[in-house]
N, C-alpha and C positions, 0 to 999 in steps of 0.2 A: 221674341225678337230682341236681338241685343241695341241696344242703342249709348252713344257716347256724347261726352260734353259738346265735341267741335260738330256732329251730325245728329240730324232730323230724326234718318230713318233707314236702316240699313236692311239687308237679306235675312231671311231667318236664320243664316248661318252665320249672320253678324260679319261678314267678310269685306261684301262690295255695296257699296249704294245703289239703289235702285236709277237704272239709267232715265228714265223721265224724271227726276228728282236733280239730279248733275246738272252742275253749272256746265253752259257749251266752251268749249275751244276757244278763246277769242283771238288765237292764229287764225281761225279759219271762218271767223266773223267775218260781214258782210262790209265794204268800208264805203261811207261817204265820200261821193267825188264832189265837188263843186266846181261848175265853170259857167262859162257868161251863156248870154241866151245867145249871141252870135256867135258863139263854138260850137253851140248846141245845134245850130241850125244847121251849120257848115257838117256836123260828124254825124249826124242822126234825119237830117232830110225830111222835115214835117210835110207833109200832104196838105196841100190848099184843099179849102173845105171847099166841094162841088156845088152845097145847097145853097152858100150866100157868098156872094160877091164881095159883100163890105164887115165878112167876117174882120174879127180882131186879130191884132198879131198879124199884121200883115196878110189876111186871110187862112190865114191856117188854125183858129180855135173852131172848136165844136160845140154848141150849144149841149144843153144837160137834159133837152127833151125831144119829143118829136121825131122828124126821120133824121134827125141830127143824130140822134141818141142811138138809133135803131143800126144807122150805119157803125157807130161808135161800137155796140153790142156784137157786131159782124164781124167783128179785126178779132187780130191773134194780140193773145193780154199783153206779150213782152213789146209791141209795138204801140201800147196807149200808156200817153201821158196825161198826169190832171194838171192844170192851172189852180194852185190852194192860194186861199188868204190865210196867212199866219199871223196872228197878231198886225194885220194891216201892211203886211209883205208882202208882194205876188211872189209864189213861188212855184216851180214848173219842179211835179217829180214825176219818177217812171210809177206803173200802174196806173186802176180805173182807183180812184177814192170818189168818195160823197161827201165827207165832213170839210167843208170847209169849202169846197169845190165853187168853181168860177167857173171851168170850161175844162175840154180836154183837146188832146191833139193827138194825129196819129203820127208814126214817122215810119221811112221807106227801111231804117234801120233796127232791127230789134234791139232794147236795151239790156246788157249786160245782166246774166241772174246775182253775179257776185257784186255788184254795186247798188249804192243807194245812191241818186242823185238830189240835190239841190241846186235848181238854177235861179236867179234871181233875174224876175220879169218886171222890174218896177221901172 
């Protein structure tokens, strides 16, 4: 296996890198959108949580257990969002996480697979 100062690890033929090894495209990277949580609401349509009336967020967060959680488990993934604490930031992104997680929310909107969001909920 040939190998060179500027590469790891290349084919036995010494020609191309091995494609799990390649840095991706970052043309074709994922990009961070950011917008406010009342754009959010307006373009993506959160579902008021049916189990509690004096949910947060205006009723639309989902608790992280229970039949909260169970309804949560039932949705299609690109329509759940989590509520993170970052460094003592609310922040509302698409997908289910656990690290860090407050709540989640569903919306009547699927989120985009080519974006990553950050919305700020403080």
């Amino acid at each position: 296996m040939k190998t060179s100062k500027n590469s790891r690890t290349t084919t036995p033929s010494g020609t191309q890198p091995k494609p799990e090894l390649t840095v991706p495209d970052t043309n074709t990277a994922s990009k961070r959108t950011r917008i406010t949580y009342e754009k959010w609401c307006v373009k993506y349509r959160p579902v008021k949580n049916p189990f509690n009336g004096n949910a947060s967020f205006d009723g639309y967060m989902f608790e992280t257990y229970g039949q909260e959680l169970w309804f949560i488990n039932d949705q299609p993934p690109c329509k759940i969002w989590t509520l993170l604490d970052c460094d003592g930031k609310m922040r509302i992104c698409e997908g289910k996480h656990f690290v860090n997680r407050i709540g989640y929310f569903i919306t009547g909107v699927a989120a985009p697979a080519s974006r990553w969001f950050s919305i700020k909920a403080d």
